[in-house]
N, C-alpha and C positions, 0 to 999 in steps of 0.2 A: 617520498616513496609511498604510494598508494596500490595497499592489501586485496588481493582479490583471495576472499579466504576457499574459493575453488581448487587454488594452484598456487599459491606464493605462501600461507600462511608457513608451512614447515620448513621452506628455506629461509622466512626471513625471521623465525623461531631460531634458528638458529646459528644466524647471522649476529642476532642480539644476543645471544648466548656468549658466544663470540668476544664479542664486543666487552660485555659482563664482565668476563674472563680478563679479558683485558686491563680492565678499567681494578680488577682486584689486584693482581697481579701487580702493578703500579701503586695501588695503594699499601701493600704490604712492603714491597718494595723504599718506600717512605717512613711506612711507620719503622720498619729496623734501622734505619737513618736516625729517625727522632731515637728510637728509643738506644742506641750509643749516645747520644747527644745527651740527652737526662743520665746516662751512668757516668758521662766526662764531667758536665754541670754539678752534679753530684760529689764528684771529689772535690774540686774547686768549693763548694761549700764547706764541705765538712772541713775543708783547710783554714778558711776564712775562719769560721765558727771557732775552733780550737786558738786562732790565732786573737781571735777576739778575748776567748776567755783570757786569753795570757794578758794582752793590755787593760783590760778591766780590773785587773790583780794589781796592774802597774799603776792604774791611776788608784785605787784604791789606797796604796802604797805612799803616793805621793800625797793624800789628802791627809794622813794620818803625821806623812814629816812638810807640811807645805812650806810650814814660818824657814826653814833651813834650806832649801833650795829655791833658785831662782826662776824668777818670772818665766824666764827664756824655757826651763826645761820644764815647766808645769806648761806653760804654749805648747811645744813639740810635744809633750803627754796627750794632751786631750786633741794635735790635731791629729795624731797615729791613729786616735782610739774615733774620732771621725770617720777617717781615710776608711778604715776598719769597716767601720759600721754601714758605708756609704758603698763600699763594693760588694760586703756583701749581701745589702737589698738589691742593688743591681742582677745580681748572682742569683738570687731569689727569685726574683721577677722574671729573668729568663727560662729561669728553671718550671714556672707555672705556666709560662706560655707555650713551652714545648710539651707541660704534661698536657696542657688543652688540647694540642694537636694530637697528640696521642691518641687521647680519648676520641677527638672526632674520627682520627682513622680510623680507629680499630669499631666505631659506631657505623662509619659508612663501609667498612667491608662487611661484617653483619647485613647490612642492609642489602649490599649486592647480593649475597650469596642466598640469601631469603629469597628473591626475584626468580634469580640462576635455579635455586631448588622450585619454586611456585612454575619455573616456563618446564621445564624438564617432567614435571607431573601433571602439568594442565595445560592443554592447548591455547593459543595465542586468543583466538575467537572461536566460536563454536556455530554452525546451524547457518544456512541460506547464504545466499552468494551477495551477501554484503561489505560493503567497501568500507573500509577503515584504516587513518594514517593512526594504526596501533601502536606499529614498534619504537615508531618517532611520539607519539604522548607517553609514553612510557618512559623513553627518550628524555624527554624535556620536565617530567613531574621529577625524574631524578635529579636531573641537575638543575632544576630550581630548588629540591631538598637539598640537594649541596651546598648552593649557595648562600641558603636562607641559612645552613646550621654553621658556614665560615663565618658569615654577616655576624651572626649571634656572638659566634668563639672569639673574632676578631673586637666587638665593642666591649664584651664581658672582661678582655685583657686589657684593654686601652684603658674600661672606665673602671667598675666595682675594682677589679681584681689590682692593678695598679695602687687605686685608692687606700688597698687595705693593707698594699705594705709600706703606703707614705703613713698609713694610723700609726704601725707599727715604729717607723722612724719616730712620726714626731711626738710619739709616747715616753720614747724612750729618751730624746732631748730634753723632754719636758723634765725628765725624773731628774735628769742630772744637774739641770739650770734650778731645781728647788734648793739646792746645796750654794748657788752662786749667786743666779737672779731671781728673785722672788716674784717679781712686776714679770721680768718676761717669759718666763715659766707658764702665770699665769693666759698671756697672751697667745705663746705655744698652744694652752690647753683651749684656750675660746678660740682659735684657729681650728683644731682637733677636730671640736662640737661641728662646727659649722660644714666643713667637710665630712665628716661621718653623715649628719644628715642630709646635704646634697646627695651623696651617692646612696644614700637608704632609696631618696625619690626615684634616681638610676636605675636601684635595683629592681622596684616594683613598678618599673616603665618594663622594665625586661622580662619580668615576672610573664605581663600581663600581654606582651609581645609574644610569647612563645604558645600561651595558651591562657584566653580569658578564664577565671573561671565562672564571672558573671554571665559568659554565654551558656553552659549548663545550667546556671541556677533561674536565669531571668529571661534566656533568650537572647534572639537577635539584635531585635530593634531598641532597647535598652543598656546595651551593648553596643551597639555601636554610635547612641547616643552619646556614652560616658568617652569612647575614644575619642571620637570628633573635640568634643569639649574639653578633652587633655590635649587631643592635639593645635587647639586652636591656642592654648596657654603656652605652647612650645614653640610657634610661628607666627610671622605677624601677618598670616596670610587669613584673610576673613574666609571663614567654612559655614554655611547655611546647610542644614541637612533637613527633610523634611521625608513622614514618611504616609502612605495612604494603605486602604486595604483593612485588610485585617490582622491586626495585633496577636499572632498564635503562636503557638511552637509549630516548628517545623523537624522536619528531619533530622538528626544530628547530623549528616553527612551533610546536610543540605544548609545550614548552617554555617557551618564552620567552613565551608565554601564559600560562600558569601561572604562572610564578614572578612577573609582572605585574602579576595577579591577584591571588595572594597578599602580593603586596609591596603594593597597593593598600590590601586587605582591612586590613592591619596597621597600615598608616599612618592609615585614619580609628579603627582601636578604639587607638593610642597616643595621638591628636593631639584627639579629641575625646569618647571614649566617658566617659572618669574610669576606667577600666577599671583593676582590682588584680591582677586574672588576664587572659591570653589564652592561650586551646588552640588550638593548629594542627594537624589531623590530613591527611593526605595520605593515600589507597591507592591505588598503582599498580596495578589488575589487569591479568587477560589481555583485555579486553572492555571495560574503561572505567577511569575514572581518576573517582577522589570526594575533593573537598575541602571543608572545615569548619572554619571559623572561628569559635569562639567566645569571647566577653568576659563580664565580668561589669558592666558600665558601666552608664551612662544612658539607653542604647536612643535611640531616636528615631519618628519618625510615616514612614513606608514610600513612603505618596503623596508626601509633600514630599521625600524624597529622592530620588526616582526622578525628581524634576521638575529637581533643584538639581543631586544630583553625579550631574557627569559623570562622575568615575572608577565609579562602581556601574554606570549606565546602561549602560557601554562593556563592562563583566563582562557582565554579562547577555546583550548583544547577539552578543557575541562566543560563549557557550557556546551559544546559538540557533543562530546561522551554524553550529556544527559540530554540530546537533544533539543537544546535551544538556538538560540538566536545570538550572533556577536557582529558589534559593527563599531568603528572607528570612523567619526568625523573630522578631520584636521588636516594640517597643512603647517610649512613652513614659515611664520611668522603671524601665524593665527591661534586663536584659542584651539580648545581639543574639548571632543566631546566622547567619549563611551561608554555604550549601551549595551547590556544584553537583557534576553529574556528566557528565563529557565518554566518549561512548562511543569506544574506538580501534583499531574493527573496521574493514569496508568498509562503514557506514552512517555512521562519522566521519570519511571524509575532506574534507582540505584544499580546500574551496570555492575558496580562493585561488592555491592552485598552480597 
């Protein structure tokens, strides 16, 4: 749908208002859902937990009289006090994935209602009869923020978060096997090690996923040096990145676009292309900035992506807004090529500042 801000800006102001509305409306609508689910989750713990104290007492019990009772019921002791222990991390674990979702709704209704209040006080486009697919980038920057903060919610539960209540388990095997096995106690505990700092690596993937901070301290091209070369330890896909121009700071908006961008670009030619090669070239000029992506992969069909990912659709949109340049080379069982070029004179600036 294409704006003629002559005559359509105010009805489709308000169409996307609409929409907003909608899209909050739905999200509230969930979050009261989760959040019964965390107060049900919740008893079921506190149950668990109490019921734990009590087998803990019992095995305690039973370590103080062991020589006098049998094998059989010191077995059924410590396997109660398992069963115990083993539901309710299960219990636990559900209970953190639900608060995640929490959090992220009640993060993205904020975010709608911010948009909803920002269109309500400030017109969609302003000044001369220019055409712009506004309400659809608007459109599409939200729900690729959507996507990107389920992406984050959904790996942060899977890996760290998961992680840290297997620590919690095998901390707590470990304590108990120092009473029984000594040898595998210790083996519990070099398991422990080993797994904490896997997921430490995890965490400061995720870290620097959500927001570098070497791209404020050092810049772009430094930056996206150090990702290439972490991503190339994580695939066995060969990355060449090369950059020309000149080495500056740029914009922060302008920046963190880019490197976005490029991080986007790289994530579908490792995660889907088959790709054995990927060339990254970067040039900084004095007049524009030109990036290039190239794999040697499986290419894909252009319409259907442009319909499907959102992460391309949101490149695209994004290098239009600043008035550049976007173009897709590929096909279906061919490599892929994409290009844009963002100019960073006074015909590129920041629409959004």
């Amino acid at each position: 749908m294409v704006l003629n801000v002559a005559g359509d800006t105010e009805k489709t102001t308000e169409q996307l208002k609409e929409s907003l509305e909608q899209k909050i409306q739905q999200a509230e609508s969930k979050l009261e859902n989760i959040s019964k689910k965390i107060k049900q989750s919740q008893v079921e713990v506190d149950k668990l937990a109490q019921r734990q104290v009590t087998v803990s007492a019992k095995i305690r019990k039973i370590k103080e009289n062991a020589e006098d009772l049998s094998p059989i019921v010191v077995r059924d002791a410590y396997e109660e006090a398992l069963d115990v222990q083993q539901r309710l991390f299960v219990m636990r674990g559900q209970m953190e994935k639900f608060r995640n979702e929490q959090v992220h709704l009640q993060d993205f209704i904020m975010q709608m209602q911010d948009i909803r209040e920002y269109l309500t006080k400030t017109p969609l486009l302003e000044g001369g009869d220019v055409e712009l697919n506004a309400a659809e980038v608007i459109e599409s920057v939200i729900q690729a923020q959507e996507a990107e903060r389920h992406k984050l919610s959904s790996k942060m539960h899977d890996g760290p978060a998961q992680a840290l209540s297997n620590f919690i388990l095998q901390a707590e095997i470990a304590q108990r096997l120092f009473d029984m096995d000594l040898d595998q106690a210790r083996e519990e505990l070099d398991d422990l090690k080993a797994n904490a700092n896997a997921t430490f690596v995890k965490v400061r993937d995720f870290i620097f996923e959500l927001r570098p901070m070497m791209l404020d301290d050092l810049g772009l091209i430094p930056t996206l040096r150090h990702y290439i070369e972490a991503l190339k330890e994580q695939n066995e896909t060969e990355i060449h990145f090369s950059a020309s121009g000149t080495e500056r700071r740029l914009d922060g908006y302008l920046e963190i676009m880019l490197f976005r961008a490029i991080q986007e670009l790289l994530g579908n030619a490792t995660r889907h292309s088959k790709a054995d090669t990927i060339r990254v070239h970067i040039d900084t000029g004095e007049d524009k900035i030109v990036v290039d992506v190239e794999d040697d992969g499986k290419g894909f069909n252009v319409d259907h992506a442009m319909e499907n990912s959102m992460g391309i659709k949101v490149i695209k949109d994004r290098v239009e807004i600043l008035k550049g340049d976007f173009n897709i080379d590929t096909a279906v069982g061919q490599g892929t090529r994409v290009g844009f070029t963002i100019p960073t004179g006074s015909e590129g600036q920041d629409v959004f500042a």
